[in-house]
C-alpha positions as CSV (number, residue, x, y, z in Angstrom):
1,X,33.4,27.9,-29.6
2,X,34.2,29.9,-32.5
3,X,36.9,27.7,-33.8
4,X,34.1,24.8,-33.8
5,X,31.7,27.0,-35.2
6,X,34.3,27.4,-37.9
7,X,35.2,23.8,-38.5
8,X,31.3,23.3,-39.4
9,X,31.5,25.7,-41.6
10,X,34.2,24.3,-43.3
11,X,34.2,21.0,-43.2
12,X,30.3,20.3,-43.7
13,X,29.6,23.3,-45.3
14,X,27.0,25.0,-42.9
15,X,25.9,28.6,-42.5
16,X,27.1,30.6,-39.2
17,X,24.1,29.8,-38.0
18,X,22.9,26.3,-39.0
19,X,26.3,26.0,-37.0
20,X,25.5,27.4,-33.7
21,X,22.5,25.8,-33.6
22,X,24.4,22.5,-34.2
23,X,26.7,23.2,-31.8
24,X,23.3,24.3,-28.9
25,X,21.5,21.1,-30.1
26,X,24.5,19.1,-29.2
27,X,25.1,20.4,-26.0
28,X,21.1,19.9,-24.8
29,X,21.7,16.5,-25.8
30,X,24.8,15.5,-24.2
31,X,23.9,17.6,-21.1
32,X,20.3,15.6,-20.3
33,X,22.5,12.1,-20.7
34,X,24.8,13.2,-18.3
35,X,24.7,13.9,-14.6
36,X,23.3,17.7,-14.0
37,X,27.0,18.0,-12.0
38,X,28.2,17.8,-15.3
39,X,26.9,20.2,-17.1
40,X,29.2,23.3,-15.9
41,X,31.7,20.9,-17.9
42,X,30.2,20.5,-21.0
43,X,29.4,24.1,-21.3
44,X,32.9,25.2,-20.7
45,X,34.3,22.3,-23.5
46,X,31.3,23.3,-25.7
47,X,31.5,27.3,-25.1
48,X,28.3,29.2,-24.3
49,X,26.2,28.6,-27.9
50,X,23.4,30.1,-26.2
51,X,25.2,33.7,-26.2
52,X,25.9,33.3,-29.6
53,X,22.3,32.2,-30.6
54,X,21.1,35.1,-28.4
55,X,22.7,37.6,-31.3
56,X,21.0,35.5,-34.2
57,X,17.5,37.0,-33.6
């Protein structure tokens, strides 16, 4: 996740964190489209934001 977290930064010139919680708010929405089987998958492609966010507060 960190090299995503790092192309946001880049590339649409957010903060660490405006990035991460990007990244979460993407996740949430593709994982309630999608099948909850699914989800395990996403998270792995995505990376655990949630960890990430969890170091934020």
């Amino acid at each position: 996740m960190e090299d995503l977290v790092q192309e946001l930064k880049d590339k649409a010139g957010l903060t660490e964190e405006q990035a991460i919680k990007t990244i979460q708010t993407i996740k949430d929405y593709i994982t309630s489209k999608l099948p909850p089987m699914f989800s395990g998958m996403v998270d792995n492609f995505l990376g655990t934001a949630a960890a990430e966010e969890d170091h934020l507060d």
